[in-house]
C-alpha positions as CSV (number, residue, x, y, z in Angstrom):
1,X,12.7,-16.4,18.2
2,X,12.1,-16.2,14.4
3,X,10.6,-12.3,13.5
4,X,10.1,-11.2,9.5
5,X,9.6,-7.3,9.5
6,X,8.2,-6.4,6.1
7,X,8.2,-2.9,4.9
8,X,6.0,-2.1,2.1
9,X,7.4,1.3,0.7
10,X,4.1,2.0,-1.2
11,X,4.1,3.1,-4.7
12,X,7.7,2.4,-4.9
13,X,7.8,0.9,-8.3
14,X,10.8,0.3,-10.1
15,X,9.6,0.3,-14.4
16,X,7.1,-0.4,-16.5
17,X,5.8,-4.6,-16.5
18,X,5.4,-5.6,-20.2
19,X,1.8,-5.4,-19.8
20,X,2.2,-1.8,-18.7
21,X,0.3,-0.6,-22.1
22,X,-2.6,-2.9,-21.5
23,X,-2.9,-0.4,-18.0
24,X,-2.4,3.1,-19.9
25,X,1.1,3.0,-18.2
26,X,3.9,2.9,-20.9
27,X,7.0,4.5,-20.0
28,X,6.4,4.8,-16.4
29,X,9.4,4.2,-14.1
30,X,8.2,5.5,-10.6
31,X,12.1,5.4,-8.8
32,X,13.9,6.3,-12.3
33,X,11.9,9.6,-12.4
34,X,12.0,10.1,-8.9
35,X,16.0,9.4,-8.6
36,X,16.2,12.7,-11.1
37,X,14.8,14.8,-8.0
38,X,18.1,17.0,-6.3
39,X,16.8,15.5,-3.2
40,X,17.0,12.4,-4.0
41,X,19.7,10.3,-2.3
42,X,19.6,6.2,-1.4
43,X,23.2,5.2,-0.2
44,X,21.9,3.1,2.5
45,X,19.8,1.4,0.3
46,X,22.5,1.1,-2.1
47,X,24.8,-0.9,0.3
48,X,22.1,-4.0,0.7
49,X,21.9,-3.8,-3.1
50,X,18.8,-1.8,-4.4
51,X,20.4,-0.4,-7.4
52,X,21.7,-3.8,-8.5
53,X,18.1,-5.0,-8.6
54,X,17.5,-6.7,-12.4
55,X,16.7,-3.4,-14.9
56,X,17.2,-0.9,-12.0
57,X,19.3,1.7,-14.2
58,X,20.1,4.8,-11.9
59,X,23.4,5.1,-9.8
60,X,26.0,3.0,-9.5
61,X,25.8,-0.6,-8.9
62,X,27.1,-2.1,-5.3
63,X,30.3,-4.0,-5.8
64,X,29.9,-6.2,-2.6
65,X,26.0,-5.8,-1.4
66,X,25.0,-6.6,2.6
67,X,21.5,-8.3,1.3
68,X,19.9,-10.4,-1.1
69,X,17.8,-8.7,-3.6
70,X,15.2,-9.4,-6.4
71,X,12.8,-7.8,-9.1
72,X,9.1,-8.9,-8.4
73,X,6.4,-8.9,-10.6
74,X,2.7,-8.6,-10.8
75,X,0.8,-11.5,-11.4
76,X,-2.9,-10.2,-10.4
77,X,-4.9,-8.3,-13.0
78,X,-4.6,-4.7,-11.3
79,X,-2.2,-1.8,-9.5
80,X,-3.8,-1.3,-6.5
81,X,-2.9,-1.2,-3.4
82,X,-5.5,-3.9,-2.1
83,X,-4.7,-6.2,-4.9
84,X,-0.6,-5.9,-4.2
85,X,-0.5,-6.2,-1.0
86,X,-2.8,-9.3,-1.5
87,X,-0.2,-10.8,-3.8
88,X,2.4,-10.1,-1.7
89,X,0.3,-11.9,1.2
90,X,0.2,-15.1,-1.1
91,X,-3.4,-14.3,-3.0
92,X,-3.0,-13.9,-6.9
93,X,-5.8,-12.3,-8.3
94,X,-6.8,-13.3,-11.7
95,X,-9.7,-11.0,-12.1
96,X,-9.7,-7.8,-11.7
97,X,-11.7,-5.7,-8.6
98,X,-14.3,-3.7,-10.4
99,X,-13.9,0.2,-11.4
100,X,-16.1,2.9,-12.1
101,X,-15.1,5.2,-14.4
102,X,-18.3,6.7,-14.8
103,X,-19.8,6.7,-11.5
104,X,-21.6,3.8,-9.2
105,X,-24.6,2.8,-11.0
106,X,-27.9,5.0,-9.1
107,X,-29.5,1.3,-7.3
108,X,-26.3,1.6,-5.9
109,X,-26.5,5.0,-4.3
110,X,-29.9,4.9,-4.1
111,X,-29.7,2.1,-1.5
112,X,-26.8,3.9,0.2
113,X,-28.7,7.1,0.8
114,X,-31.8,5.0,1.6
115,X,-29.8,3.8,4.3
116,X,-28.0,6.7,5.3
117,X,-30.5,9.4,5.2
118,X,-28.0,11.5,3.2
119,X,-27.8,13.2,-0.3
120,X,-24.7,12.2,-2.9
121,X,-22.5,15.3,-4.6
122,X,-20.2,13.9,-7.3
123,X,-20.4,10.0,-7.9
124,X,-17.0,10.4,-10.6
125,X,-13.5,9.9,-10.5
126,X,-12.0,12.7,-9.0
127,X,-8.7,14.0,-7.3
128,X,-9.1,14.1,-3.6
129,X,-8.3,17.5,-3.3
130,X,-9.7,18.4,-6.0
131,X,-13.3,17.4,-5.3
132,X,-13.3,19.0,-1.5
133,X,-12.2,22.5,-3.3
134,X,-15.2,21.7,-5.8
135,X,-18.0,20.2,-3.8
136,X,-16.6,21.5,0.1
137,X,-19.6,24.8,0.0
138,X,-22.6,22.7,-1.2
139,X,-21.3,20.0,1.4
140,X,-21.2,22.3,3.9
141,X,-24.4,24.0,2.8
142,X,-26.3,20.6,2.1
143,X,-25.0,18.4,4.5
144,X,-25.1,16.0,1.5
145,X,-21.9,13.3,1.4
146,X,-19.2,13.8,-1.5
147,X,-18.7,10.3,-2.8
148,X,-16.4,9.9,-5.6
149,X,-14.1,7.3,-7.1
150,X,-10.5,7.4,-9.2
151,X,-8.7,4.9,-11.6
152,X,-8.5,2.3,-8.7
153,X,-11.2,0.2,-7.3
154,X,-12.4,2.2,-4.3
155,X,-15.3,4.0,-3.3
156,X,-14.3,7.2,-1.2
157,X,-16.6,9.6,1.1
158,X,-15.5,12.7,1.6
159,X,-17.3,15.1,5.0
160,X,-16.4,17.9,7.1
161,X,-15.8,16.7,10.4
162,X,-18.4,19.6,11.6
163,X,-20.9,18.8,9.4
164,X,-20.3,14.6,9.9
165,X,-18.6,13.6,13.3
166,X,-16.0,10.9,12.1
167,X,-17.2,7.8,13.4
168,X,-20.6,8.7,12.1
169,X,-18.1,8.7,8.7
170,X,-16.9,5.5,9.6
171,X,-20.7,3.7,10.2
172,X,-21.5,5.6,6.7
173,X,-18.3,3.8,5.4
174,X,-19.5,0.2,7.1
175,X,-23.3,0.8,5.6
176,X,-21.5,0.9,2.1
177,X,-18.8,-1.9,2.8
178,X,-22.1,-3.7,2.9
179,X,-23.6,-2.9,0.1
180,X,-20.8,-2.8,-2.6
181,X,-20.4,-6.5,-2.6
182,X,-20.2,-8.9,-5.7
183,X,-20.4,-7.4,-9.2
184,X,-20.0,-3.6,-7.0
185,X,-17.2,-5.2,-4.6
186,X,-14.6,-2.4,-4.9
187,X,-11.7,-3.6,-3.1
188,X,-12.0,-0.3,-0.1
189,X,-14.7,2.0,0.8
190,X,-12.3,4.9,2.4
191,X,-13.5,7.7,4.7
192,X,-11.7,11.1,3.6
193,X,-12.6,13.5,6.5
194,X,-11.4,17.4,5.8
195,X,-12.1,20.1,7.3
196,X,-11.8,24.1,7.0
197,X,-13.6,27.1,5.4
198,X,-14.5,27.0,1.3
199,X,-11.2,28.1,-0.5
200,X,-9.5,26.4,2.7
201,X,-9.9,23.1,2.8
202,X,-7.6,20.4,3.9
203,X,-7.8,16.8,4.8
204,X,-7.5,15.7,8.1
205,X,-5.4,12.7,8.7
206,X,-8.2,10.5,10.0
207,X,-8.6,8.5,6.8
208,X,-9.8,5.0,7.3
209,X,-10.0,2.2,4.5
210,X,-12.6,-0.4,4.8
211,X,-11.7,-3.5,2.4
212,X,-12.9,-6.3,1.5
213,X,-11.5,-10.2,2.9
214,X,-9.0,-11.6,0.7
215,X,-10.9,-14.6,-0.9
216,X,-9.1,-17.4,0.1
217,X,-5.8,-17.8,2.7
218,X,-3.3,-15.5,3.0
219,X,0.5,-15.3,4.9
220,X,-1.3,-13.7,7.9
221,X,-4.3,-16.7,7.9
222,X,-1.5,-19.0,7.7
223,X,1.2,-17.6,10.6
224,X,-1.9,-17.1,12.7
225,X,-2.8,-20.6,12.7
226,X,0.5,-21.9,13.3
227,X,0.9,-20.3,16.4
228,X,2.4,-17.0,15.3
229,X,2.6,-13.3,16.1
230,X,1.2,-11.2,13.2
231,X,2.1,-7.4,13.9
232,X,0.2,-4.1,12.1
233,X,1.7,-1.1,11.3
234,X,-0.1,1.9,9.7
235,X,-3.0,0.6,7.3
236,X,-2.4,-3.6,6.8
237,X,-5.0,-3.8,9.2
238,X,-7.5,-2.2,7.2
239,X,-6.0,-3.9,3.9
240,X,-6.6,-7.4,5.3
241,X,-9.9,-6.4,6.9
242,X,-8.6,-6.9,10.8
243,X,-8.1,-11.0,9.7
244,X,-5.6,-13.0,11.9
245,X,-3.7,-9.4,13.3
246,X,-2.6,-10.1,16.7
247,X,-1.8,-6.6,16.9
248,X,-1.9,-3.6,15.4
249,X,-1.5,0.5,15.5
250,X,-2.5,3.0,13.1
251,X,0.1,5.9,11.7
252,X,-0.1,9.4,10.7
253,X,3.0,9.5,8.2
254,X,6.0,7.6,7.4
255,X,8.1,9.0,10.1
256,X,5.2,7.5,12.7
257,X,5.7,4.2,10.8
258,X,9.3,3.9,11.2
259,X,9.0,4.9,14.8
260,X,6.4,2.0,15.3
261,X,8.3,-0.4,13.6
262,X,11.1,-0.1,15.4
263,X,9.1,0.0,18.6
264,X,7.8,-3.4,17.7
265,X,11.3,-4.8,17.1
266,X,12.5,-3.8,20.9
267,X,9.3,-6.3,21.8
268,X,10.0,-10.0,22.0
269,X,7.4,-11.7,19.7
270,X,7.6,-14.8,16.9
271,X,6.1,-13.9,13.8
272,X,5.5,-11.2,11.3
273,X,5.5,-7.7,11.9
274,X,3.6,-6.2,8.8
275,X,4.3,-2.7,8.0
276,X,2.8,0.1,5.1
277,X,4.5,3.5,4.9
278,X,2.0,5.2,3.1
279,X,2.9,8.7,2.5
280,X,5.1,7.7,-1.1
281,X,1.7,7.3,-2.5
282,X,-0.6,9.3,-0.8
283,X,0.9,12.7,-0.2
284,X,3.3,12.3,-3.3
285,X,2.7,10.3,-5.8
286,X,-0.8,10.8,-6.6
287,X,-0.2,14.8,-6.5
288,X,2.8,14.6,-9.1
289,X,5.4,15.7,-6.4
290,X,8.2,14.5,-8.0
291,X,10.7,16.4,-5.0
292,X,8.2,15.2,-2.5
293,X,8.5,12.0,-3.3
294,X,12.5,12.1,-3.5
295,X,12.7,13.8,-0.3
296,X,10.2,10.7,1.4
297,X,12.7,8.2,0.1
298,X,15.8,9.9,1.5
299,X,14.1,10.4,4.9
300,X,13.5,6.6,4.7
301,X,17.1,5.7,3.6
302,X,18.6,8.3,6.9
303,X,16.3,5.9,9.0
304,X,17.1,2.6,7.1
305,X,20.2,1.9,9.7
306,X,18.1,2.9,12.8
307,X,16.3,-0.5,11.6
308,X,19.2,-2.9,10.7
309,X,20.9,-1.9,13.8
310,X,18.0,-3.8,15.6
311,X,17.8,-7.1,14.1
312,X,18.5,-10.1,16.3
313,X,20.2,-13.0,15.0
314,X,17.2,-14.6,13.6
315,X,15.7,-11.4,12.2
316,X,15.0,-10.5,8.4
317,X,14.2,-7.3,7.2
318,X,12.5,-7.7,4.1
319,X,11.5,-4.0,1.7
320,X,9.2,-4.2,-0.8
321,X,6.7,-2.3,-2.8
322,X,2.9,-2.8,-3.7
323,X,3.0,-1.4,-7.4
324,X,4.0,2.4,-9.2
325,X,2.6,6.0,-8.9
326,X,5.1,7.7,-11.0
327,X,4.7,11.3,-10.1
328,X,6.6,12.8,-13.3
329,X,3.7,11.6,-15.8
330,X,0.4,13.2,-16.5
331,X,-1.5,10.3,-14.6
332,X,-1.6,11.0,-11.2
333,X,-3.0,7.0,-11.3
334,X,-0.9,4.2,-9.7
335,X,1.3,2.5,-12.6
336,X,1.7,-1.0,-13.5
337,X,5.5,-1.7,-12.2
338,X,8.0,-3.9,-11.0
339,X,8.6,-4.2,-7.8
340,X,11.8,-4.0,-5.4
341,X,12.6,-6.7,-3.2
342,X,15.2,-6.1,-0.8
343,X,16.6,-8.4,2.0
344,X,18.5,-8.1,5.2
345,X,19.5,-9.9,8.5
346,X,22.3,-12.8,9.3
347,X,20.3,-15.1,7.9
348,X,20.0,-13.3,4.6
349,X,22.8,-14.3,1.6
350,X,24.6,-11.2,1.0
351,X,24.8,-10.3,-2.7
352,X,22.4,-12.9,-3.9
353,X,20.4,-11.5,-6.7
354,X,17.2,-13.8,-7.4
355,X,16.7,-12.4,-10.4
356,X,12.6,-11.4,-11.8
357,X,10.4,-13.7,-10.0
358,X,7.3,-14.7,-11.0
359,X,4.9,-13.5,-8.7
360,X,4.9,-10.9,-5.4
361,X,3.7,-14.1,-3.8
362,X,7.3,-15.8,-3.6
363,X,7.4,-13.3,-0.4
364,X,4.5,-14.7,1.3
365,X,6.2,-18.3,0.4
366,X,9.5,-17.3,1.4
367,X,8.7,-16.2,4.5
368,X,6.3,-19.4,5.3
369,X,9.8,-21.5,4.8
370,X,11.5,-19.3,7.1
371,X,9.1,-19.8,9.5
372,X,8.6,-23.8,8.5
373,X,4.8,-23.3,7.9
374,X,3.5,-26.3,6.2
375,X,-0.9,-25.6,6.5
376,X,-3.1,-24.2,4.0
377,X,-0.5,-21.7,2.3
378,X,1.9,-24.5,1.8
379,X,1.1,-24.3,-2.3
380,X,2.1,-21.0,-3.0
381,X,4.3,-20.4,-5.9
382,X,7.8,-20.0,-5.9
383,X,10.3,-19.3,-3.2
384,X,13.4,-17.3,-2.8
């Protein structure tokens, strides 16, 4: 039986795209600054070839590498996570998902508290701890919902779990998702439960993301419709919108991730076993945790072997990123970055470096050869 695990390490981004100015990101080199961190420390990674990867400058190159390896880039106008994990599905985006730098426009949250019954605080970009330490008392006092935005194209809603049960956050989230369609479509509507006393607060880790459908086909569409196994771990479920998942668990951290991964690789399947470790961007890279982040990837590296140690002799392990979140500039934005693309398994030609491709989409193409799938996805670009 044929099985693809791919690992998106999110945020993982590897330097700067030449359009990086066009995105208020010159300069930014996400694993570069990171690799500076003490606590940094990749050999695993090194050995399948990661640091021979095309403009990848820090440590030293591997002689003989155990995987193939490659530079991806961007194609889709954006550096979110719902736009790179589309590309990497096989969907290019050539427009942009809106953004709202200066708040949603009031029909917008007019309708939305019509519907909900509930006050707005905020309606601005805002950091997500940030806002709760700012607008937490007059939520709690009010019972009104903090709804803010940042430089990507989501539309978050913040509540203390005492004041707004989570699945009542959820249906809030679901009224939204409905109303934030076409010229409003942000790619996710995300739930950001906290809870705690004012000068106290924390978030809780029962985020959800609500997205919109990818617009046309993507690798999951296509797998599913040939016959085969599409595994979920951690948030592709909610990135895709719950579309042709056979399967799927939720995570609570990148150690969770791992441990579900390789609990799906002890289970006999054909397919694609989908995976997001989260916590780069989340806990690190949007808080300018430049150790944090360092320490993430060296925890994921100590694990890395766990992994290869249970491919079968059709398996491929495949290791990619979405885009950047450089923690060591004064953005705590993503960036707009070069991805990694890292290869393993039997089947896999050690020390082949593919160069820069053209498009994160040459994975979703790639793995339809593997798997011989000739449908609706059969025109993607590219393939390694």
């Amino acid at each position: 039986m044929k099985r693809v695990f791919l690992i998106v390490l999110d945020s993982v981004g590897i330097g700067e795209m030449p359009d990086a100015a066009e995105y208020h990101d010159s300069g930014s080199n996400t694993i570069k600054a990171v690799s500076r961190s003490p606590f940094f420390s990749m050999p695993n990674m090194k050995k399948l070839g990661f640091f021979n990867i095309d403009g990848v400058d820090i440590g030293e190159r591997e002689e003989n590498p155990k995987g193939a390896f490659a530079r991806m880039t961007e194609v889709s106008k954006g550096k979110d996570t719902t736009i790179g994990h589309w590309e990497i599905a096989g969907v290019v985006s050539h427009k942009p998902l809106p953004t709202f730098p200066n708040g949603f426009p009031a029909e917008v949250l007019a309708e939305f508290e019509r519907q909900t019954g509930r006050g707005i605080l905020c309606n601005r970009p805002y950091s997500g701890t940030e806002v709760i330490k700012d607008y937490g008392k007059e939520h709690l006092e009010t019972g009104k919902l903090i709804v803010y935005t940042s430089a990507d194209s989501v539309f978050q809603i913040a509540a203390h779990e005492d004041i707004v049960p989570v699945e009542t956050l959820y249906q809030f989230c679901r009224t939204a998702r409905e109303i934030l369609k076409g010229d409003v479509g942000v790619g996710r509507v995300i739930a950001r439960p906290f809870e705690g006393k004012p000068g106290n607060f924390v978030r809780t880790s029962r985020r959800h993301d609500f997205s919109l459908e990818p617009p046309k086909a993507t690798l999951l569409d296509c797998l599913k419709e040939a016959g085969y196994d599409v595994l979920s771990v951690g948030k592709i479920v909610d990135i895709f919108a719950g579309r042709s998942i056979s399967e799927y668990v939720r995570t609570d951290g990148n150690a969770d991730g791992i441990d579900k991964t390789l609990a799906y690789m002890d289970k006999d399947f054909e397919g694609l076993c989908f995976t997001n470790l989260v916590d780069y961007d989340m806990l690190y890279g949007h808080r300018n945790d430049v150790d944090g982040y360092a320490k993430a990837l060296t925890y994921f590296d100590e694990r890395l072997p766990q992994l290869l140690d249970k491919l079968r002799e059709d398996d491929i392990l495949m290791i990619t990123a979405d885009h950047g979140c450089d923690p060591s500039t004064p953005s705590t934005d993503h960036s707009r970055e070069y991805t990694p693309l890292v290869m393993a398994g039997k089947r896999v030609p050690a020390g082949m470096n593919y160069g820069t491709r053209e498009s994160f989409a040459d994975i979703a193409a790639t793995i339809l050869k593997f798997f011989d799938v000739k449908n609706a996805c059969a025109g993607l670009p590219l393939t390694l």
